[in-house]
C-alpha positions as CSV (number, residue, x, y, z in Angstrom):
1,X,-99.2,-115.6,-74.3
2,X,-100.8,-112.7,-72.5
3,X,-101.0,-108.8,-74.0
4,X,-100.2,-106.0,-71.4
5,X,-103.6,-105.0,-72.0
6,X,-105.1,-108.6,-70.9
7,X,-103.0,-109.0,-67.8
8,X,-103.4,-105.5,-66.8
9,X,-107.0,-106.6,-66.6
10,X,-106.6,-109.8,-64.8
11,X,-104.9,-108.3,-61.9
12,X,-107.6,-105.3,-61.5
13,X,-110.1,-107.9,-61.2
14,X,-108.2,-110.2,-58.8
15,X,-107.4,-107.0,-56.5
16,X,-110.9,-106.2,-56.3
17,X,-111.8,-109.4,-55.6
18,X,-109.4,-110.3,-52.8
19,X,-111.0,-106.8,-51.4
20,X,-114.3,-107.8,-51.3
21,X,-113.0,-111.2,-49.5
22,X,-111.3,-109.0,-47.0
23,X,-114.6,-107.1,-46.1
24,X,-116.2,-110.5,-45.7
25,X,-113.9,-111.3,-43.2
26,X,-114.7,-108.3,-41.3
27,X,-118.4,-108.2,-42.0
28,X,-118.3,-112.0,-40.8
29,X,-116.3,-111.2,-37.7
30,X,-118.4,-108.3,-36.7
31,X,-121.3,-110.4,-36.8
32,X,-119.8,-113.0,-34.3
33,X,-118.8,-110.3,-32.2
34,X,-122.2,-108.7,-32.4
35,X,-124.1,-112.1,-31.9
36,X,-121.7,-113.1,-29.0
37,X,-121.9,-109.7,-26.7
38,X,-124.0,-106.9,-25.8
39,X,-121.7,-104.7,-26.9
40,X,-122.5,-102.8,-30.4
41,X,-120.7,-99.8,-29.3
42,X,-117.6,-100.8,-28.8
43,X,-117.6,-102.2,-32.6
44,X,-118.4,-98.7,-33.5
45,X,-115.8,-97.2,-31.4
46,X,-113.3,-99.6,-33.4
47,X,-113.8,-98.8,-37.0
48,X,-114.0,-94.9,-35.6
49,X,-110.6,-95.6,-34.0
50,X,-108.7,-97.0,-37.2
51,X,-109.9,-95.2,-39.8
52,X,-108.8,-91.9,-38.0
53,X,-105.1,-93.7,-36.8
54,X,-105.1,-95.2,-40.8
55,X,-106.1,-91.9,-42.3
56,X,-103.7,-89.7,-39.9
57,X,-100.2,-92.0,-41.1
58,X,-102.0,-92.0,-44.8
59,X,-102.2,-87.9,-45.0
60,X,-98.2,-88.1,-43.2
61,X,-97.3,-91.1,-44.9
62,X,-94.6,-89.3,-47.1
63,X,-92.6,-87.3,-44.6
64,X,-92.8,-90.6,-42.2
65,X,-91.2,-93.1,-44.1
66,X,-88.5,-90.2,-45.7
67,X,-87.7,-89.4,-42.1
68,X,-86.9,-93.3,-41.4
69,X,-85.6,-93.9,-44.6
70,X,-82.8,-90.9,-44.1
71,X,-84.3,-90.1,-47.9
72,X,-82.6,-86.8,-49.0
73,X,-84.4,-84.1,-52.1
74,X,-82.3,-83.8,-55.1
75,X,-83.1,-81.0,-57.6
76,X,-82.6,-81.3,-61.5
77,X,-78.5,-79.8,-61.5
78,X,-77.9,-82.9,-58.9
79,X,-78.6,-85.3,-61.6
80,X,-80.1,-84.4,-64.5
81,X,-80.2,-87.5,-66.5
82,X,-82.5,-88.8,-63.6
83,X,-84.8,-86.0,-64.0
84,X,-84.8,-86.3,-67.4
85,X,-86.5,-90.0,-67.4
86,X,-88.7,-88.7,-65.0
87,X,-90.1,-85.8,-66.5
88,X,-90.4,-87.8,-70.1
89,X,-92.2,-90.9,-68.2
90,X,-94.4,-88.5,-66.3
91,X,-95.9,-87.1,-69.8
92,X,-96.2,-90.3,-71.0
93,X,-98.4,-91.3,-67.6
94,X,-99.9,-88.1,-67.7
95,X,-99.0,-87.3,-64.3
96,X,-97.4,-84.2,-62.7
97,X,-93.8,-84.7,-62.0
98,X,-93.4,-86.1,-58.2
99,X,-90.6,-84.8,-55.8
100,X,-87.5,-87.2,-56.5
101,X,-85.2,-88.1,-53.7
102,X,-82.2,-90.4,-53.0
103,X,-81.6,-92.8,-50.1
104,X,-78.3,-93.2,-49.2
105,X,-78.0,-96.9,-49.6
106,X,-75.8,-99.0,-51.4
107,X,-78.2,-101.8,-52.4
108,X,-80.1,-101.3,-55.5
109,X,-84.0,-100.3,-54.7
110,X,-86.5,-98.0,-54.6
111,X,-90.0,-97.2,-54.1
112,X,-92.8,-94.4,-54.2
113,X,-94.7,-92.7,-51.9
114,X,-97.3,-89.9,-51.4
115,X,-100.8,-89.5,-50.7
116,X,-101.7,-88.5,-54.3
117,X,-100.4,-88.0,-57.9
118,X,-100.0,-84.2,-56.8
119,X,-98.3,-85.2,-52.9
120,X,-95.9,-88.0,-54.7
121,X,-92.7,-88.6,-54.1
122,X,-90.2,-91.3,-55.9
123,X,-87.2,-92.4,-53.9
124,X,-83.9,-94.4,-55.1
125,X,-81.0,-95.4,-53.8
126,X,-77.5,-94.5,-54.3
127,X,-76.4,-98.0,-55.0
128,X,-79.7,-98.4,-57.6
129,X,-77.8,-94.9,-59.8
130,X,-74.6,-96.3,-59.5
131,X,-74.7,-100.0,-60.8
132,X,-78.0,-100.2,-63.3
133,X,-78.2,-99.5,-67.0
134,X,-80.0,-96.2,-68.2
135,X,-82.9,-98.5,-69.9
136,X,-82.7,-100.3,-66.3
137,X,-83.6,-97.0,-64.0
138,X,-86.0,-96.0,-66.7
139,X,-88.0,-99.6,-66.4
140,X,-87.2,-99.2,-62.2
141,X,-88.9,-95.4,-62.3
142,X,-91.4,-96.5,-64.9
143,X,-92.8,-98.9,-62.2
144,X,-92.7,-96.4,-59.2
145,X,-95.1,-93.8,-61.5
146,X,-97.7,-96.6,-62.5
147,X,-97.9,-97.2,-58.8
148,X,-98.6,-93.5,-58.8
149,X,-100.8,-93.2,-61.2
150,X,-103.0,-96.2,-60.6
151,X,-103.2,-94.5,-57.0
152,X,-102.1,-97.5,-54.8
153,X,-100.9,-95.3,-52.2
154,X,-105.1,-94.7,-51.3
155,X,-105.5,-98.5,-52.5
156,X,-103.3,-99.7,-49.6
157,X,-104.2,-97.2,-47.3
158,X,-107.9,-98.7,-47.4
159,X,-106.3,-102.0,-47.2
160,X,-104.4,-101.1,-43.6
161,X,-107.7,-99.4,-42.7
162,X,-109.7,-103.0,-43.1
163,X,-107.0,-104.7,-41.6
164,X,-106.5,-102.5,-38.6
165,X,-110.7,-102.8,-37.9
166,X,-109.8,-106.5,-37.9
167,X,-106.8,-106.3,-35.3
168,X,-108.9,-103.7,-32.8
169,X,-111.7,-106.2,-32.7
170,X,-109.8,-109.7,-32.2
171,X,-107.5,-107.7,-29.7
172,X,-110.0,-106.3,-27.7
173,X,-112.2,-109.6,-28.0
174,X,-109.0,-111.2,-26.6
175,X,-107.9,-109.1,-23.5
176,X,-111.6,-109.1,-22.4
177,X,-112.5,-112.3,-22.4
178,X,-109.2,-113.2,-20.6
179,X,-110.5,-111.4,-17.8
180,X,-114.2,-112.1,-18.2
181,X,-115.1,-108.2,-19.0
182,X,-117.9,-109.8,-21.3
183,X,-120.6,-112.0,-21.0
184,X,-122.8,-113.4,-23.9
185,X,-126.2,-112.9,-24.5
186,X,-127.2,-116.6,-24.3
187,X,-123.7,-117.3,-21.9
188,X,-125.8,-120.3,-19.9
189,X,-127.5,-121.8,-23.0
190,X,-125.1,-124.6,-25.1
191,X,-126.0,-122.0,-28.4
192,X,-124.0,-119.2,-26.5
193,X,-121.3,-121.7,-25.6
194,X,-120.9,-122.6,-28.7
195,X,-120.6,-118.9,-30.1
196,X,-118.7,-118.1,-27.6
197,X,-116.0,-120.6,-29.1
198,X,-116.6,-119.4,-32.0
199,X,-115.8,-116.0,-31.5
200,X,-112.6,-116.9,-29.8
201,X,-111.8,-119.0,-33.2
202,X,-112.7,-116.0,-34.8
203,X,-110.5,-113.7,-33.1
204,X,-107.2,-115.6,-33.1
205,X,-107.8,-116.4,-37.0
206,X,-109.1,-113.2,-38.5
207,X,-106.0,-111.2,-37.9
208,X,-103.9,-113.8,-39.2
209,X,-106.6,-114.3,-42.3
210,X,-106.7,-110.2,-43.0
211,X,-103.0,-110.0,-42.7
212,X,-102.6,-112.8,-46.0
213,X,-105.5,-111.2,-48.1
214,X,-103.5,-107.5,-47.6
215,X,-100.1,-109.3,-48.7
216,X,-101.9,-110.9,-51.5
217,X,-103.3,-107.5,-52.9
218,X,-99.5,-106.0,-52.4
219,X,-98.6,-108.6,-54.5
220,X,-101.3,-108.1,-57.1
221,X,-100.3,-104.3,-57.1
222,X,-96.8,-105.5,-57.7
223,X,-97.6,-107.5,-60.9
224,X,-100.0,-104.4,-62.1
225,X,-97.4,-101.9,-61.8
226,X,-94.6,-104.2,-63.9
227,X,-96.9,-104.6,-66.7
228,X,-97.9,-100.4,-67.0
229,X,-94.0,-99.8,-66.6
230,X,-93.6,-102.1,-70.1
231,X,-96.3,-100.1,-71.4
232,X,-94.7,-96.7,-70.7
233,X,-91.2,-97.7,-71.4
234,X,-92.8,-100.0,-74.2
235,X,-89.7,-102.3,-73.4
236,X,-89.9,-104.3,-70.3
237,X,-86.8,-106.1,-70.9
238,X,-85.4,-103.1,-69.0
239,X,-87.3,-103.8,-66.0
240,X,-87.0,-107.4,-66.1
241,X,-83.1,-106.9,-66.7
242,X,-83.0,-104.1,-63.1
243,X,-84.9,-107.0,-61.0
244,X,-82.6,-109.3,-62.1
245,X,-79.7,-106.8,-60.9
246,X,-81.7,-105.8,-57.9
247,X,-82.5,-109.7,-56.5
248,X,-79.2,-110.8,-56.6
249,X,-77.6,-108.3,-55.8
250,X,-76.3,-109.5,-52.0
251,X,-76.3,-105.8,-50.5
252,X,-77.7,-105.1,-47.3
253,X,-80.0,-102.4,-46.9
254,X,-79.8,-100.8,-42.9
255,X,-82.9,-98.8,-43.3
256,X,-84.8,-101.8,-43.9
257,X,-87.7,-102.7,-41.9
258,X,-91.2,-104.5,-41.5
259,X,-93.0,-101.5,-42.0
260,X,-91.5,-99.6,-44.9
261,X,-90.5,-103.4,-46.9
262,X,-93.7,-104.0,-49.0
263,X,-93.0,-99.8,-50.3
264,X,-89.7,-101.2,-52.6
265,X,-90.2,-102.3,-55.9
266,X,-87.8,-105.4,-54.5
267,X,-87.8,-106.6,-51.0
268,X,-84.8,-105.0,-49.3
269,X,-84.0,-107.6,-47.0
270,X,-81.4,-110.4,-47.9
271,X,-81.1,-114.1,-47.0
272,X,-84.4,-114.3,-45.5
273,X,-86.0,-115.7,-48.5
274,X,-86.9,-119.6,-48.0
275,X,-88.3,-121.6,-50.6
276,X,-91.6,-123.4,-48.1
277,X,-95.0,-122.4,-49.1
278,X,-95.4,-121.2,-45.5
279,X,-92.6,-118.3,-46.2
280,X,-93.9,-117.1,-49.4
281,X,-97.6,-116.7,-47.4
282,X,-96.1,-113.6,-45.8
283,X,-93.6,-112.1,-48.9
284,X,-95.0,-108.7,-49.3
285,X,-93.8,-108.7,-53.0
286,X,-94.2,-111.8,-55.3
287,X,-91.1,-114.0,-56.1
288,X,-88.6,-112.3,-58.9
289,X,-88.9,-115.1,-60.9
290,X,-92.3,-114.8,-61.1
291,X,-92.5,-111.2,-62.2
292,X,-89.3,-111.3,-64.6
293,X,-91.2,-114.4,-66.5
294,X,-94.5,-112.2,-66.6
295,X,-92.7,-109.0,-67.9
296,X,-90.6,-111.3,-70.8
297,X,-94.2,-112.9,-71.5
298,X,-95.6,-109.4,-72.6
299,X,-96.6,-108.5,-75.8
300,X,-96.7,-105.3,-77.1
């Protein structure tokens, strides 16, 4: 049986190293590209390109996905019990107290957001207030702050910057070479040829390879942040007991899209869950089961 302290570990040093696998994709594509073309400049101009798009929607990343998530502030006389658990978790994390919000949904979610422990914000619905336990929101909040705290806001945005390097260069590999805008180096020896193919290989199977190894670390984050919520609630039977709630409950959410999904401590959309490998590849969280076994498996 694991300790908090032990698993906590585990998962920092699987994040890290599913990181370091995602910049040897990119390292290793880049060098195709480079080898294959006499184009070095246009690699640059990539990485320049989405690290400034990735940085821009990171530094307006909060007021973005309030704006599509109709998310409305709420100050301490609109629920003060809320606050409360806030403000007593946030000593306990040792982080100021983030902005708190409510989404006007009926299903039973939420999720954090915020560029820093200073710029945070913690969103919930109106359905997760309404039908969990007290011990419930306070395991459900506790796991929004460790995200905040252990600063996965930056952690992802590096991920999306990595990922979107990936996606420039495949897509602009692509389009060129679909209307013969590049020529290799070696294009009428059988060596250019043949890295010419595999370039093209390269291209159509790095995107989908980045986009599995940045689901992977969401999941990772997801595991991370259950087991520091037990350790600042110290009872992680209330969390396990909220994604229990949360999972089954059969609730639509209409706010819920691609790009905001892998933000809620429970992925909002329902009945799209199959049970084939292929399916779980993309999940941006890991399945409930999984993470209400690891959270009754802790010991404290």
């Amino acid at each position: 049986m694991s300790t908090l302290y032990t698993q906590a570990d585990s998962n920092i040093r699987k994040t890290w190293f599913l990181i370091t696998v995602f910049l040897v994709v990119i390292i290793g594509f880049g060098w195709l590209l480079s080898r294959a073309f006499n184009a070095p400049g246009i690699l640059y101009f990539a990485v320049f390109f989405s690290i400034f798009s990735s940085v821009g929607s990171y530094w307006w990343s909060d007021k973005l996905v309030l704006a599509m998530t109709k998310s409305q502030p709420i100050q301490e006389a609109d629920n003060r019990e809320l606050f409360h658990i806030v403000e007593n978790l946030c000593i306990t994390a040792g982080i100021p107290m983030p902005r708190i919000y409510v989404m006007p949904e009926a299903q039973p979610n939420a999720f954090a957001t915020g560029r820093d422990n200073k710029h945070s914000v913690v969103v919930v619905t109106a359905g997760l207030l309404q039908r969990l336990s007290k011990v419930e929101i306070e395991g459900v909040i506790a796991h929004e702050l460790s995200h905040i705290k252990n600063k996965d806001m930056l952690l992802q945005t590096v991920i999306v910057v990595l990922a979107g390097v990936v996606a420039i260069m495949a897509d602009f590999f692509l389009r060129m070479s679909m209307f013969g805008g590049l020529r290799s180096r070696d294009d009428d020896s059988k060596a250019g040829a043949v890295m010419l193919v595999l370039t093209l290989l390269a291209a159509i199977l790095a995107p989908i390879a980045a986009t599995l190894i940045q689901l992977a670390i969401s999941r990772k984050r997801e595991f991370l942040a259950d087991a520091l919520a037990g350790l600042l609630t110290r009872y992680p039977e209330g969390l396990a007991s909220a994604l229990e709630k949360i999972a089954t409950d059969p609730t639509p959410m209409k706010a819920a899209n691609n790009s905001t999904a892998h933000l809620f401590i429970s992925s909002p959309f329902k009945g799209k869950r199959a049970g084939n490998w292929l399916t779980k590849l993309f999940l941006t969280h890991p399945p409930v089961e999984q993470r209400i076994a690891a959270l009754r498996g802790l010991k404290i």
